[in-house]
Biopython code that builds the backbone (N, CA, C, O; Angstrom):
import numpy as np
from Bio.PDB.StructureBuilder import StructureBuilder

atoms = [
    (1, "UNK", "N", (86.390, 83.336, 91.459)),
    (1, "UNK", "CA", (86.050, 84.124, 92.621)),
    (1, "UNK", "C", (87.236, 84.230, 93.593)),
    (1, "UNK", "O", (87.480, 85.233, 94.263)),
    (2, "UNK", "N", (88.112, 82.825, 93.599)),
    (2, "UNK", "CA", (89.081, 83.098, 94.635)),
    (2, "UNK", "C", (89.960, 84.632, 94.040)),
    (2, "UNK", "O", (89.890, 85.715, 94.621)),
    (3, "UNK", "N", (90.499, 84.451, 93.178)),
    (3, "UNK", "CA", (91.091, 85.645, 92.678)),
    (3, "UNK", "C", (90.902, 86.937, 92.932)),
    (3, "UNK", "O", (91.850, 87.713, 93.052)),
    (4, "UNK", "N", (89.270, 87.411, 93.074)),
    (4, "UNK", "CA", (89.063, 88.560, 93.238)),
    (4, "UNK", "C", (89.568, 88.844, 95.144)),
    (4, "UNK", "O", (90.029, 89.843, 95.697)),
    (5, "UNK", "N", (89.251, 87.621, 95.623)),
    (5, "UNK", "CA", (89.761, 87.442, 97.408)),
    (5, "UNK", "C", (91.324, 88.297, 97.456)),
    (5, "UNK", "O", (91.602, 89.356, 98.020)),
    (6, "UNK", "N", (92.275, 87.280, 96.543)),
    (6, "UNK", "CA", (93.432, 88.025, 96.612)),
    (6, "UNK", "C", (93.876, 89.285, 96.288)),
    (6, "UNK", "O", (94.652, 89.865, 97.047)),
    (7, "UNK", "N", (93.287, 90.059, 94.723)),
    (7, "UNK", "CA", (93.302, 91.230, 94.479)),
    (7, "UNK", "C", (92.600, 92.029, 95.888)),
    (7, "UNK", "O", (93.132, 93.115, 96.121)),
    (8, "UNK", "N", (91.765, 91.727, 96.603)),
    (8, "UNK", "CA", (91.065, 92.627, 97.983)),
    (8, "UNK", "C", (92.413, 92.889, 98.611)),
    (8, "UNK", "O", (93.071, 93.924, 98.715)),
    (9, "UNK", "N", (92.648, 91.555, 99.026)),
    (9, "UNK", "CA", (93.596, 91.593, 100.161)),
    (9, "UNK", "C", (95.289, 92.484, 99.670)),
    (9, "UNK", "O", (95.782, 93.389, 100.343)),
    (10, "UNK", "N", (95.719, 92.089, 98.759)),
    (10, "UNK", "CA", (96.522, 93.114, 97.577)),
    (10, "UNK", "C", (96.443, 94.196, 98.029)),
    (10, "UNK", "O", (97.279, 94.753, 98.741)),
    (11, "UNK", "N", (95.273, 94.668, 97.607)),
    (11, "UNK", "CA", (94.825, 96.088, 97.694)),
    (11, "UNK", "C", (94.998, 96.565, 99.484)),
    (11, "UNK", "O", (95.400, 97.645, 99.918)),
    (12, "UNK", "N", (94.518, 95.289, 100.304)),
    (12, "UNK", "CA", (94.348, 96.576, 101.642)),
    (12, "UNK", "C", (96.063, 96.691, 101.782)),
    (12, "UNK", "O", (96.664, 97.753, 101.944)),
    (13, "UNK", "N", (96.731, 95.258, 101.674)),
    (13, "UNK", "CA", (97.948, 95.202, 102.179)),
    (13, "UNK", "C", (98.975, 96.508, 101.474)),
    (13, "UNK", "O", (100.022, 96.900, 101.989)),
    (14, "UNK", "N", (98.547, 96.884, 100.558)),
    (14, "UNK", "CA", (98.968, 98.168, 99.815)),
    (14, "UNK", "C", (98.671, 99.560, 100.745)),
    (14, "UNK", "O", (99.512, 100.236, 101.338)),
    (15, "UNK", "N", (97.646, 99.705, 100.700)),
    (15, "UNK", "CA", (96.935, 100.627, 101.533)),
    (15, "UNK", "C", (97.334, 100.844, 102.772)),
    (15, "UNK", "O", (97.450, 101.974, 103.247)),
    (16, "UNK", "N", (97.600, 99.665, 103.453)),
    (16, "UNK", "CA", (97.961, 100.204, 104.859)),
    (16, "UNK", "C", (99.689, 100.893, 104.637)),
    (16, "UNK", "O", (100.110, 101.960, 105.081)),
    (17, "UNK", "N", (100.360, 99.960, 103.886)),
    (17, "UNK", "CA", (101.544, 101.301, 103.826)),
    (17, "UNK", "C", (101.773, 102.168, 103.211)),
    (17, "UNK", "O", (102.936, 102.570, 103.180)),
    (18, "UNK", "N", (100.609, 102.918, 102.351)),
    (18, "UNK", "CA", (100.280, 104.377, 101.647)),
    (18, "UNK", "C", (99.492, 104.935, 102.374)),
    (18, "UNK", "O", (99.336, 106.115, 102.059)),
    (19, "UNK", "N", (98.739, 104.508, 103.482)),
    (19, "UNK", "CA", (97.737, 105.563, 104.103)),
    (19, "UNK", "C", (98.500, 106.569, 104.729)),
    (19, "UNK", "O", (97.956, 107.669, 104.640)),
    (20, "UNK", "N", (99.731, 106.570, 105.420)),
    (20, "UNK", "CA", (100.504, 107.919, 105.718)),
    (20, "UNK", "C", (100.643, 109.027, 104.796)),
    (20, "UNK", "O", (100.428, 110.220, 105.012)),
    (21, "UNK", "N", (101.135, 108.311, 103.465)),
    (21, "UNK", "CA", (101.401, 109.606, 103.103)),
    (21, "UNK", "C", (99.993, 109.627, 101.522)),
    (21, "UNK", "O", (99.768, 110.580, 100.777)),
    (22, "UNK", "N", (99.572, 108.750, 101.507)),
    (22, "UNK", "CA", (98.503, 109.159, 100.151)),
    (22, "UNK", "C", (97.699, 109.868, 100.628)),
    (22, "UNK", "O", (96.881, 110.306, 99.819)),
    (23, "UNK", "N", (97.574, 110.207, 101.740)),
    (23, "UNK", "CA", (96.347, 111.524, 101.520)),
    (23, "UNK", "C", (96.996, 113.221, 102.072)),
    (23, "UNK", "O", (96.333, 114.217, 102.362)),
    (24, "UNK", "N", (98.721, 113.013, 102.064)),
    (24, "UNK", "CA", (99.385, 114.153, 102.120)),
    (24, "UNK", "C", (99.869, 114.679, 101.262)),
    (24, "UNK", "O", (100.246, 115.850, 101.299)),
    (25, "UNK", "N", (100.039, 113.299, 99.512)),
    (25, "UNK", "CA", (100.706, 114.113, 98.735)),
    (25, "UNK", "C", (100.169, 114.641, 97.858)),
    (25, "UNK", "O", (100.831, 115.170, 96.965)),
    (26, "UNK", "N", (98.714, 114.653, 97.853)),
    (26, "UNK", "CA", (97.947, 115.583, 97.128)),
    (26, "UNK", "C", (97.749, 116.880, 97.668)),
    (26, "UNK", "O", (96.950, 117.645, 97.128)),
    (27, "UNK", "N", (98.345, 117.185, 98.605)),
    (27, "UNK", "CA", (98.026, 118.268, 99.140)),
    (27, "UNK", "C", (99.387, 119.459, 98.803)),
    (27, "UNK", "O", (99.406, 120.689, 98.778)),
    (28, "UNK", "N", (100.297, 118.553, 98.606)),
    (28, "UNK", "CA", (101.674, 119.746, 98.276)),
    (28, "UNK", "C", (101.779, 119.255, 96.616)),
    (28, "UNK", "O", (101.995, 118.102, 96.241)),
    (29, "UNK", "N", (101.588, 120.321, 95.837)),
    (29, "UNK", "CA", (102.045, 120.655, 94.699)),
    (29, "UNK", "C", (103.413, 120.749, 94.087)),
    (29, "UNK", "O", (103.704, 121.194, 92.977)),
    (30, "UNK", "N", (104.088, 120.321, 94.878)),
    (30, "UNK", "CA", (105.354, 120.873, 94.217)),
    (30, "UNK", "C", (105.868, 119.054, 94.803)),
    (30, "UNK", "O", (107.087, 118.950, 94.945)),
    (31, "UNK", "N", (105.149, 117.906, 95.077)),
    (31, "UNK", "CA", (105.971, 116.586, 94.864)),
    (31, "UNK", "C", (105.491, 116.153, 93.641)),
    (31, "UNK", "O", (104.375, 116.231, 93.127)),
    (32, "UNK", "N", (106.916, 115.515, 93.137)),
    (32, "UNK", "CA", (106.588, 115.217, 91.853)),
    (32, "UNK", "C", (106.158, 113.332, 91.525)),
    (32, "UNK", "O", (105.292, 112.744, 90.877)),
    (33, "UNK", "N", (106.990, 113.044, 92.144)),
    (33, "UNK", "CA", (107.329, 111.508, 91.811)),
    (33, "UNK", "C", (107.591, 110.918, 94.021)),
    (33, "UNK", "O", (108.239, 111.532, 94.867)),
    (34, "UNK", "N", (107.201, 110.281, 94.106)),
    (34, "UNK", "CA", (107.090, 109.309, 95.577)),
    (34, "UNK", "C", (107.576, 107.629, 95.151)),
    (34, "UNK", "O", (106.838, 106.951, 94.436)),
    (35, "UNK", "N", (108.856, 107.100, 95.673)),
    (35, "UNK", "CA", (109.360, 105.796, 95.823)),
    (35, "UNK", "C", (108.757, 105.132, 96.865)),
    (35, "UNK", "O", (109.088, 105.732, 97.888)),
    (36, "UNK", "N", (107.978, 104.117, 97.161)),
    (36, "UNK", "CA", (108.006, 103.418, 98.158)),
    (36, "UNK", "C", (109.149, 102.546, 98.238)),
    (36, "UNK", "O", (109.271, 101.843, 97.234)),
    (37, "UNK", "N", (110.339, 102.318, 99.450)),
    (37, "UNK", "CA", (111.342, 101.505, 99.415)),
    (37, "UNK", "C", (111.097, 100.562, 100.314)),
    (37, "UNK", "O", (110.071, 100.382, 100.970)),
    (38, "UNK", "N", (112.228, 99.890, 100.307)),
    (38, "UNK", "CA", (111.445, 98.541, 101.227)),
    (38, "UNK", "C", (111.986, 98.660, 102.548)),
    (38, "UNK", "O", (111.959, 97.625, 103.213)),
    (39, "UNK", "N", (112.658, 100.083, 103.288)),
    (39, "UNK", "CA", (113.078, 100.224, 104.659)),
    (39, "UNK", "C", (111.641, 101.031, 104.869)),
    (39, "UNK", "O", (111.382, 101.306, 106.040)),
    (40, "UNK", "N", (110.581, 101.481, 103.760)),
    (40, "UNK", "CA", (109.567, 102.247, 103.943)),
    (40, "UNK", "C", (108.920, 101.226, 104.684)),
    (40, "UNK", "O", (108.771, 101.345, 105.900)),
    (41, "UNK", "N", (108.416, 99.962, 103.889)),
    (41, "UNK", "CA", (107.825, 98.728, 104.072)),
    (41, "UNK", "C", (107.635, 98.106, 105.555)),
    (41, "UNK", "O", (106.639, 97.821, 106.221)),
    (42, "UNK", "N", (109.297, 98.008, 105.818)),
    (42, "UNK", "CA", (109.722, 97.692, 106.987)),
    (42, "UNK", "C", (109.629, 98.572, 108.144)),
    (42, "UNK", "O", (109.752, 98.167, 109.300)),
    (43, "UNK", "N", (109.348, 100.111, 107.726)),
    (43, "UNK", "CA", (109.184, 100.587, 109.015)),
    (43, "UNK", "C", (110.189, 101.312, 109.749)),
    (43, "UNK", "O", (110.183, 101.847, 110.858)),
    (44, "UNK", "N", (111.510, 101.127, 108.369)),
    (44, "UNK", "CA", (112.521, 101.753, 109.180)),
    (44, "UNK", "C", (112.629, 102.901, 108.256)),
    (44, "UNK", "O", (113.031, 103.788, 109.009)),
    (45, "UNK", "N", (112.543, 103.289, 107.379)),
    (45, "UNK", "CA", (112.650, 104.952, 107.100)),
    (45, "UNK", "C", (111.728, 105.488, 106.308)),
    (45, "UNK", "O", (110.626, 105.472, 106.857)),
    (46, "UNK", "N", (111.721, 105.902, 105.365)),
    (46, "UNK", "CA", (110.673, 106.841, 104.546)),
    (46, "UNK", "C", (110.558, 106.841, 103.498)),
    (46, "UNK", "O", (111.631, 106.345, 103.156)),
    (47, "UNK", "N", (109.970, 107.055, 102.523)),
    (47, "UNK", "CA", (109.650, 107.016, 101.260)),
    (47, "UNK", "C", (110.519, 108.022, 99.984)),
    (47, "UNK", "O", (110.583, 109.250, 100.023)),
    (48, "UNK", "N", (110.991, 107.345, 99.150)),
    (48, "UNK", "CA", (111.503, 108.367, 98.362)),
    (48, "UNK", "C", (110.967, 109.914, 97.859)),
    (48, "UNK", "O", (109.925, 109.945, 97.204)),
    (49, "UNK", "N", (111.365, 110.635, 98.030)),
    (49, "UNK", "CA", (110.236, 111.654, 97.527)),
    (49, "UNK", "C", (110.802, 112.636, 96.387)),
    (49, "UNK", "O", (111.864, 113.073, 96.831)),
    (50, "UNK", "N", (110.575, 113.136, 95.200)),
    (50, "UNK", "CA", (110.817, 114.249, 94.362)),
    (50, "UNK", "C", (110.430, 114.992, 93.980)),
    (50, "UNK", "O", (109.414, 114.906, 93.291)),
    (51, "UNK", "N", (111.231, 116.456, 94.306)),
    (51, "UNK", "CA", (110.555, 117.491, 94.340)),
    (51, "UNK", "C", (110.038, 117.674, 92.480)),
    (51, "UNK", "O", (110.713, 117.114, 91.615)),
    (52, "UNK", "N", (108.967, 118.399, 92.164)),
    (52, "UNK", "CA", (108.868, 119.056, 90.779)),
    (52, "UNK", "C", (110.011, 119.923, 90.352)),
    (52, "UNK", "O", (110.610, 120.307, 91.356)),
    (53, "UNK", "N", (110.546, 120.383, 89.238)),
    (53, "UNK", "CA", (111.569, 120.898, 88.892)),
    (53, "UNK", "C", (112.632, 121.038, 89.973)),
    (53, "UNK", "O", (112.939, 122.140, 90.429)),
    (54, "UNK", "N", (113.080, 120.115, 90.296)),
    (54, "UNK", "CA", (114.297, 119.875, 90.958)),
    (54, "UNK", "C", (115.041, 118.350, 90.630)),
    (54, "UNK", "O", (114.729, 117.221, 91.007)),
    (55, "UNK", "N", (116.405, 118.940, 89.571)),
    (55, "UNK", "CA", (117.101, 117.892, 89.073)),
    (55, "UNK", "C", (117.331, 116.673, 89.882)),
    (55, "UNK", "O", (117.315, 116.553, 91.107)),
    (56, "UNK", "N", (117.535, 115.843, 89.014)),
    (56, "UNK", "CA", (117.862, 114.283, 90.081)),
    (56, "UNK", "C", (119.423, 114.133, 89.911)),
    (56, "UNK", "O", (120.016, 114.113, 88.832)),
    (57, "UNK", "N", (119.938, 114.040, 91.059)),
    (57, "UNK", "CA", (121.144, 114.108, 91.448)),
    (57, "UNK", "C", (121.904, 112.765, 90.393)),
    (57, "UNK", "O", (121.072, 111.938, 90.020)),
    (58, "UNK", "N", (122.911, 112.589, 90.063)),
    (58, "UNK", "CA", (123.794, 112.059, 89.046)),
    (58, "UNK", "C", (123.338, 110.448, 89.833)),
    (58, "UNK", "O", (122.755, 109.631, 89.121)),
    (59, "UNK", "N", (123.552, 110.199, 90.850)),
    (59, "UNK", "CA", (123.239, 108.956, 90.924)),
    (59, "UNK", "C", (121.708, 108.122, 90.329)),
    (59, "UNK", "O", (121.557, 107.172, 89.561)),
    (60, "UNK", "N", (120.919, 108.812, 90.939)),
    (60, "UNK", "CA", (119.683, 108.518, 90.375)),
    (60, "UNK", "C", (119.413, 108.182, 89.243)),
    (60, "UNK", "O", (118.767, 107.191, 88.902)),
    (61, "UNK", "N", (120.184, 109.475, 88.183)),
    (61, "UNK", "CA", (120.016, 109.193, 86.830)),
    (61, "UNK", "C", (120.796, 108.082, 86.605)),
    (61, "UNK", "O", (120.233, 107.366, 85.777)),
    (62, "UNK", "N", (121.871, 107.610, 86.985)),
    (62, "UNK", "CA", (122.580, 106.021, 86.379)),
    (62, "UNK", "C", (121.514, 104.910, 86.567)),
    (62, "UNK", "O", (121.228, 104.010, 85.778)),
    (63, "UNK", "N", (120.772, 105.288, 88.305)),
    (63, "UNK", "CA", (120.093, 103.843, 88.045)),
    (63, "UNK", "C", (118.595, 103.812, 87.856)),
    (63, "UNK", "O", (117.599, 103.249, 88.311)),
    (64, "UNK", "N", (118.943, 104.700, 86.958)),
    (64, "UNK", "CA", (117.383, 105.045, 86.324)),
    (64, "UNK", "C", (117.288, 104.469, 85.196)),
    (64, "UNK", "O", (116.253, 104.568, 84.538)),
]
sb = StructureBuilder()
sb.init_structure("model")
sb.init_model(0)
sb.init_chain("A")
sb.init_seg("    ")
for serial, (resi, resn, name, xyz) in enumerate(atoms, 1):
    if name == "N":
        sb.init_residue(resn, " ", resi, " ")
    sb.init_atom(name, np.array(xyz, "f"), 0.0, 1.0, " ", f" {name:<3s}", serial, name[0])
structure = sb.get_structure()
């Protein structure tokens, strides 16, 4: 039972830093792929975002 306690708490602690944008990126069709980074986490910038058919710039692909 303790286990299922932690998966809850998991889950909200997830939630509170997707509630900005999980109920915006269903709404635009044309994002393809969303990074959460950890300046997202922290509060200091924003989330990776990729457009649908729009190449990933040469860096990306190395550390992909």
């Amino acid at each position: 039972m303790k286990w299922i306690w932690s998966l809850r708490r998991t889950r909200a602690i997830i939630e509170e830093f997707m509630l900005d944008i999980m109920y915006e990126i269903p709404k635009d069709d044309n994002i393809g792929k969303v990074t959460i980074t950890e300046d997202y986490v922290e509060k200091k910038g924003g989330p990776l975002i990729e457009m649908r058919g729009v190449a990933a710039l040469p860096e990306q692909e190395a550390n992909a």
